[in-house]
C-alpha positions as CSV (number, residue, x, y, z in Angstrom):
1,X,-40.5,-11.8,50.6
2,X,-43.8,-11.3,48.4
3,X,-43.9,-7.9,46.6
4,X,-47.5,-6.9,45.2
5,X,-48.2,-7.2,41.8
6,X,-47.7,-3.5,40.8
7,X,-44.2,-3.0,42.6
8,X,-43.1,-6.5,41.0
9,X,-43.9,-5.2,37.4
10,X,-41.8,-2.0,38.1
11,X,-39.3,-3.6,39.3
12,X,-39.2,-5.9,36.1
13,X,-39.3,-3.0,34.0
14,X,-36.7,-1.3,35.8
15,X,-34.4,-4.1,35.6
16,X,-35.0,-4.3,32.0
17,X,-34.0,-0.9,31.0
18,X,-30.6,-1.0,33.0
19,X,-29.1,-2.4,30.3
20,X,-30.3,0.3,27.5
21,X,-29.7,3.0,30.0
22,X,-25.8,1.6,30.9
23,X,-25.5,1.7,26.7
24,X,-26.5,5.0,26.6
25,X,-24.7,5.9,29.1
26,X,-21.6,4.5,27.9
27,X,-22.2,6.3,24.4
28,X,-22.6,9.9,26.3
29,X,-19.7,9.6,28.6
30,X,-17.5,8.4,25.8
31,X,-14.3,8.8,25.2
32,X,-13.4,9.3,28.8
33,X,-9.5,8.8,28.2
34,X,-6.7,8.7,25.2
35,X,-8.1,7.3,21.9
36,X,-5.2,5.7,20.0
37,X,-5.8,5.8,15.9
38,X,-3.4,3.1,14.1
39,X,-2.1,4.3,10.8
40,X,-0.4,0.6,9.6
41,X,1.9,3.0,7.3
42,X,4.6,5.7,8.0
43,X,4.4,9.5,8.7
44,X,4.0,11.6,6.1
45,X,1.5,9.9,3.4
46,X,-1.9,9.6,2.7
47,X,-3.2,7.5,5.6
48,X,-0.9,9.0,8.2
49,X,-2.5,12.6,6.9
50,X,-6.0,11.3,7.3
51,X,-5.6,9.9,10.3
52,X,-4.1,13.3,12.0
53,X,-7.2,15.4,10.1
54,X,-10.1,13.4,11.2
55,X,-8.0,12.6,14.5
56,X,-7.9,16.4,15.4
57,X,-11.6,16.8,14.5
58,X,-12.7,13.9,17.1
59,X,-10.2,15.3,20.0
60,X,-11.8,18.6,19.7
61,X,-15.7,17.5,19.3
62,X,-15.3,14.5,21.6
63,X,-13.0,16.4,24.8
64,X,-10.2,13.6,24.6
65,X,-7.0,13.3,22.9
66,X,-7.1,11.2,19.4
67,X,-3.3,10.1,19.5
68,X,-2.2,9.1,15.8
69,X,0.7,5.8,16.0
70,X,2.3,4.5,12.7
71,X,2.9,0.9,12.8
72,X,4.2,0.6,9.8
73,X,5.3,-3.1,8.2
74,X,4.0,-5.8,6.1
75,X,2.1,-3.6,3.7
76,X,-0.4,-2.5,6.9
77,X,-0.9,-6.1,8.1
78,X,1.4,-4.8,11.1
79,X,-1.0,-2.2,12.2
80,X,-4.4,-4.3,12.0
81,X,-3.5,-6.9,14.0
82,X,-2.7,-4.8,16.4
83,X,-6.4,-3.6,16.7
84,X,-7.5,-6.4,16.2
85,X,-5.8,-7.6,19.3
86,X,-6.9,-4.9,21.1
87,X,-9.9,-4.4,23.7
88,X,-12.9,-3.8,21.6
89,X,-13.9,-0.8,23.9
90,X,-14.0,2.2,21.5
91,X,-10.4,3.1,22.7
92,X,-8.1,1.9,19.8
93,X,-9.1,2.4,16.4
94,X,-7.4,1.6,12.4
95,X,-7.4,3.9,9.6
96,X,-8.5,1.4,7.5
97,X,-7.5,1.4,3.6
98,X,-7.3,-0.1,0.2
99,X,-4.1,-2.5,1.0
100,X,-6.0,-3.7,3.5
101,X,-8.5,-5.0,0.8
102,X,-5.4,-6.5,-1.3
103,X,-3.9,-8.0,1.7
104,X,-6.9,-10.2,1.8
105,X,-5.9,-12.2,-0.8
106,X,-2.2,-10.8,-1.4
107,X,-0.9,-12.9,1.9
108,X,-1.5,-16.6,2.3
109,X,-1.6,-16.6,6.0
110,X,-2.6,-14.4,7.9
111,X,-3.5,-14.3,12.0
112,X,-6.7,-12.6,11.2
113,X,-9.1,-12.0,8.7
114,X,-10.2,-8.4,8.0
115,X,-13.9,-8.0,7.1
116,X,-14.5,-10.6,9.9
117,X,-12.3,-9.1,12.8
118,X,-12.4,-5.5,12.4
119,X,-16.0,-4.0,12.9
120,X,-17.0,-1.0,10.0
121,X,-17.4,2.6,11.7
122,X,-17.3,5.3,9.0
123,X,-15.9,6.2,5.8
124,X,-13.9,9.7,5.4
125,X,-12.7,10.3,2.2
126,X,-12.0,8.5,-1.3
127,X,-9.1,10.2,-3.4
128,X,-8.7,9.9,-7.2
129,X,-5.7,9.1,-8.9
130,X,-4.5,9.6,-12.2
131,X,-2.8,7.9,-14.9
132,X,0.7,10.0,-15.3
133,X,3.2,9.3,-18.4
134,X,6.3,10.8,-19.1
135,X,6.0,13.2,-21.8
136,X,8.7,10.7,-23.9
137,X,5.6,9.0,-24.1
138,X,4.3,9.7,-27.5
139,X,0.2,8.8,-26.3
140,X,-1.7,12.0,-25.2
141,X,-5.0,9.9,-24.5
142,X,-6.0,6.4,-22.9
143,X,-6.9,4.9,-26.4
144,X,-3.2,6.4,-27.4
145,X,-1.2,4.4,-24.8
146,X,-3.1,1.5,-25.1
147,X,-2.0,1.1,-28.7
148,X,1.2,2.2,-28.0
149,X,1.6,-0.2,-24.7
150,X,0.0,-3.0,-27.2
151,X,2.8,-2.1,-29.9
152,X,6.1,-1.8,-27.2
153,X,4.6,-5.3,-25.1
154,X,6.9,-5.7,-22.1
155,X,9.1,-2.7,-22.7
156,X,6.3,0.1,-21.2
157,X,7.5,0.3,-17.5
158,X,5.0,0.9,-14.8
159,X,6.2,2.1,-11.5
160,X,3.8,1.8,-8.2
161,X,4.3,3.0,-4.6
162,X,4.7,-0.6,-3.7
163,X,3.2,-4.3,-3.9
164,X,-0.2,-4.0,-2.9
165,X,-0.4,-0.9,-2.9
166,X,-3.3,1.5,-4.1
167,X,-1.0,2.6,-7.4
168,X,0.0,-0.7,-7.9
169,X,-3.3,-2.4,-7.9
170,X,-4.9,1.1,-10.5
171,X,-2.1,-0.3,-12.8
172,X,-2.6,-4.0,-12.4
173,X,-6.4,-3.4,-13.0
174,X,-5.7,-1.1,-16.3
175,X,-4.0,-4.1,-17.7
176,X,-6.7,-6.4,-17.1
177,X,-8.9,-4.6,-18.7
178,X,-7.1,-2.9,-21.5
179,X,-5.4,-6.3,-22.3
180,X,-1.8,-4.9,-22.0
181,X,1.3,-5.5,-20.9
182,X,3.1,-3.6,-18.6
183,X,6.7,-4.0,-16.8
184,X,6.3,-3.6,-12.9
185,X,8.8,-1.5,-10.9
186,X,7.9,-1.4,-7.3
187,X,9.2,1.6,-5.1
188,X,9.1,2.1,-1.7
189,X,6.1,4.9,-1.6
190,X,5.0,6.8,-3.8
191,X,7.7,9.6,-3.7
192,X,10.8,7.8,-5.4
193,X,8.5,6.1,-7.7
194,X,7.4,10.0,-8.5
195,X,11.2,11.0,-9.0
196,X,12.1,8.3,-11.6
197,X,9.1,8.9,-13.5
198,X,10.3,12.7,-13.9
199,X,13.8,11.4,-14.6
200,X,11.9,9.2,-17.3
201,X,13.0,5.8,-16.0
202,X,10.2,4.8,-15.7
203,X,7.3,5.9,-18.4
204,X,4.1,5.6,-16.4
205,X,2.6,5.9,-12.9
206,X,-1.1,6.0,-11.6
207,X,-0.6,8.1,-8.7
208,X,-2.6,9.7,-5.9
209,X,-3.7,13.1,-7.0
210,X,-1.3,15.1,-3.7
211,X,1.9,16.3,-5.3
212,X,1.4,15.5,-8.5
213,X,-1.0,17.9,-9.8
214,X,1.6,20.9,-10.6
215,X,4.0,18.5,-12.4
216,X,0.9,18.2,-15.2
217,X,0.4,22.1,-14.9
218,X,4.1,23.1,-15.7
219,X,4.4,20.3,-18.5
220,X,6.8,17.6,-16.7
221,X,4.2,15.2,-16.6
222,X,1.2,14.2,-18.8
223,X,-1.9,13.6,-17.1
224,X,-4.3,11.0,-19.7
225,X,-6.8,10.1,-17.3
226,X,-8.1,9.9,-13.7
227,X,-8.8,6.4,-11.9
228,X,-12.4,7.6,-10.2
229,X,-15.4,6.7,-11.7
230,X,-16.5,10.3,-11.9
231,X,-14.2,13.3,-12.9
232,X,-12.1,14.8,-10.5
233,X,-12.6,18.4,-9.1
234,X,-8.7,18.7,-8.6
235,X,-8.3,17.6,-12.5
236,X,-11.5,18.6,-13.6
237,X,-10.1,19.0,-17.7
238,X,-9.2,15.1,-17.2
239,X,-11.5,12.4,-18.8
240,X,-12.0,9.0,-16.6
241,X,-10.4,5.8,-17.5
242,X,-13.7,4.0,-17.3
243,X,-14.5,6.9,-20.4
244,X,-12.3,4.8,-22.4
245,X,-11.7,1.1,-20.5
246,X,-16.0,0.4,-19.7
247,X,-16.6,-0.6,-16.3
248,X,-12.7,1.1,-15.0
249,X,-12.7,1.9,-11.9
250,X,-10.4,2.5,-8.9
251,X,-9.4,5.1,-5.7
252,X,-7.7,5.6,-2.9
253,X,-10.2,5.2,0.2
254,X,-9.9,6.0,3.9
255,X,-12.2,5.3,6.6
256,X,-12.0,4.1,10.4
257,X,-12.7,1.0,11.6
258,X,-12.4,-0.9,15.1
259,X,-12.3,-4.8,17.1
260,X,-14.9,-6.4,16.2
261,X,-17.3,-6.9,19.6
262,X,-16.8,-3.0,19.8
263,X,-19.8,-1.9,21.4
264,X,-22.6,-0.5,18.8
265,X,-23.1,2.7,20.4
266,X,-19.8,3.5,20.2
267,X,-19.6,2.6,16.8
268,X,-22.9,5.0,16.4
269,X,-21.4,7.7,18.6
270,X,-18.0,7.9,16.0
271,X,-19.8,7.5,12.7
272,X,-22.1,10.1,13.6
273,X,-19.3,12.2,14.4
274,X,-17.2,11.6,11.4
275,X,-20.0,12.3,8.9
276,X,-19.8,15.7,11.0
277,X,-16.7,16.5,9.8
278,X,-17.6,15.3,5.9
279,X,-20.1,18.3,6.3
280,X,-18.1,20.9,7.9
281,X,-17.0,24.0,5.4
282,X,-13.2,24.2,7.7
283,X,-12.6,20.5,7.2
284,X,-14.1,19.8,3.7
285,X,-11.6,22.3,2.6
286,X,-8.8,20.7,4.2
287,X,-9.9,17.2,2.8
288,X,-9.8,19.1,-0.5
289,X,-6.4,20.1,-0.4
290,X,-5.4,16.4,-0.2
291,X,-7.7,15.5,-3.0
292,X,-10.0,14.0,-0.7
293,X,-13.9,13.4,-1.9
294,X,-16.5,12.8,1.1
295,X,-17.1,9.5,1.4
296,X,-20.0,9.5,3.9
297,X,-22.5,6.7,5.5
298,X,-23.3,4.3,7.9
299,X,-21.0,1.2,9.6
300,X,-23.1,-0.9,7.5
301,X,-22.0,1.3,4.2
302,X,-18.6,1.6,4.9
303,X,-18.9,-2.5,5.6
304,X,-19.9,-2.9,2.3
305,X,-17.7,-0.8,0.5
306,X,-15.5,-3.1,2.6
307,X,-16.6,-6.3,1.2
308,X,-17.1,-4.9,-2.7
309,X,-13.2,-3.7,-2.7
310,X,-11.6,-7.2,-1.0
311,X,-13.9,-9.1,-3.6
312,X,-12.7,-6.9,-6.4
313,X,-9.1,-6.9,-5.5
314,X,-8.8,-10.8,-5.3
315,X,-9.8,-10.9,-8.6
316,X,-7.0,-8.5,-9.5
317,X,-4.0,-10.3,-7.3
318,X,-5.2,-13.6,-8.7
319,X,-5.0,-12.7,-12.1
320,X,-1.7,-10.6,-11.8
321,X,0.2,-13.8,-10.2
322,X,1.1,-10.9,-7.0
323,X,3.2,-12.1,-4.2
324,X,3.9,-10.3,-1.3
C-alpha cells in the first residue's frame, strides 16, 4: 500500500513522538504503586530519620505510599546492593550516605561499584558535626587540643559511631591534617560511644549535631569546633575546624539515589520533588530539628558531590591503614 506524501510524513512524525509522549507519560502517571526507600542502617538514626521525613513528604505529594526498610549490615553495603539489584523502574530507591563514599575504598571487594551502579537523584540535607571533649580535657580551643593531643601522643582516645562511619572518618581526617595521634575506639552507633564520652572513657568524639547539643549547654560536654565548612545555625557561638586546620572540612550528608538505567524522567520527576520539600517552611523546620542544612540541586549535583566525597575519603582510609 502507497500512502501520499503528506499522510506518510505524519505518520513519521507521529511515530517519532510516541516515544517522548510514552516518557512523559510515564513521568505523570508515576508512582502508580508502593515505593520502597532502603535505609542500609537501623531504625532510629540519622539516615533511618531522613528517610521517614523526605519519605512522608513524597507519599503525600506523589498519591503513593513511600515504605522506609532498614537493611542494615556491612556498614550500608547490605542495603545498596539490594537497589542495585533491583528493577531500575523508579520503584526502589537508597538513602544514600557518607559510608557509602568510605565503602568505596574501605572494602576490597565488593559486587558492585557505587558511583557506577547507582544513578544520582537529589540531595536532602548535609548535617554538621562537632568536635566534643570531655571537660577532663584541659584544651578549650582547636589550637588547644592539638597541642595537647601532640604532647599526650597515643594516650588521647577518640571514640566514633563505628568503622567507616561519618564520626570516624571527621576524626581520621582531623588527624591527617593536624598531624596528631589519636587512639581509636569504635562503638556500635553513635549512642554508646556518646555514653562513654560522658563517663570520660573516652576523651573525645566528633559527633552529629542530634542529641548532643544540650550536653554542651548544661556543661557535660565541651564543644571546640564544628566539622562544616561554614558555622552551624544549631551551634552558631562555635568556630569551624577549617578556622584553625586550613582546608578542614567534613559532614554528614543525605540524599536519594536509584539503579542505574532508572529512567530519566523519573529521576526528573523525584529531584524536582525533593527540592520541593528543601523549600517548604513545615519541612525546613523539621530538617532543622535534626540539624539538617538544605542541600539542594540537580542528579548531576548530587553526582558530583558523589564523586568529590568517594575521592576524598580514599585518601582518608588509605592513609589511616582502615579495614573493615
Amino acid at each position: 500500500m502507497k500512502f501520499p506524501r503528506r499522510q506518510f510524513l505524519r505518520l513519521a512524525a507521529g511515530a517519532a513522538a510516541l516515544p517522548v509522549i510514552s516518557r512523559t507519560a510515564r513521568a505523570q502517571t508515576y508512582p502508580t504503586r508502593p515505593v520502597r526507600i532502603i535505609a542500609g542502617f537501623s531504625a532510629g538514626g540519622g539516615v533511618d530519620i531522613t528517610a521517614r521525613l523526605i519519605g512522608q513528604w513524597l507519599s503525600e505529594r506523589l498519591g503513593q505510599n513511600f515504605v522506609v526498610e532498614n537493611r542494615p549490615g556491612a556498614g550500608g553495603n547490605v542495603g545498596t546492593e539490594t537497589v542495585v539489584n533491583a528493577r531500575p523502574d523508579g520503584y526502589t530507591l537508597l538513602l544514600a550516605t557518607v559510608p557509602n563514599a568510605v565503602n568505596a575504598t574501605l572494602y576490597d571487594k565488593l559486587n558492585f561499584n557505587f558511583i557506577r551502579d547507582i544513578a544520582p537523584v537529589a540531595g536532602i540535607i548535609r548535617v554538621p558535626m562537632v568536635m566534643l571533649v570531655h571537660p577532663s580535657v584541659p584544651a578549650k580551643t582547636v589550637p588547644e587540643f592539638i597541642a595537647y593531643a601532640k604532647a599526650n601522643p597515643d594516650k588521647v582516645n577518640m571514640a566514633s559511631a563505628g568503622n567507616g562511619s561519618a564520626p570516624h572518618m571527621a576524626g581520621e581526617l582531623f588527624k591527617l591534617m593536624a598531624g596528631v595521634n589519636m587512639v581509636h575506639i569504635p562503638y556500635r552507633g553513635q549512642g554508646p560511644a556518646l555514653t562513654d564520652l560522658l563517663g570520660g572513657q573516652v576523651q573525645i568524639l566528633f559527633a552529629t549535631t542530634p542529641g548532643t547539643t544540650d550536653y554542651i549547654k548544661i556543661g557535660k560536654l565541651r564543644g571546640l569546633a564544628v566539622t562544616t565548612a561554614s558555622r552551624a545555625h544549631v551551634l552558631p557561638d562555635l568556630p569551624t575546624v577549617g578556622e584553625f586546620v586550613p582546608g578542614y572540612e567534613a559532614s554528614q550528608w543525605y540524599g536519594i539515589g536509584a539503579p542505574k538505567n532508572t529512567p530519566p524522567e523519573i529521576v526528573d520527576r523525584l529531584n524536582k520533588e525533593i527540592n520541593a520539600a528543601l523549600t517548604d517552611p513545615k519541612m525546613k523546620v523539621r530538617f532543622a530539628d535534626i540539624g539538617g542544612e538544605p542541600l539542594a540541586g540537580s542528579p548531576t549535583e548530587f553526582g558530583k558531590l558523589i564523586a568529590e566525597e568517594t575521592e576524598k575519603w580514599a585518601k582518608v582510609v588509605k592513609f589511616a591503614g582502615m579495614k573493615p
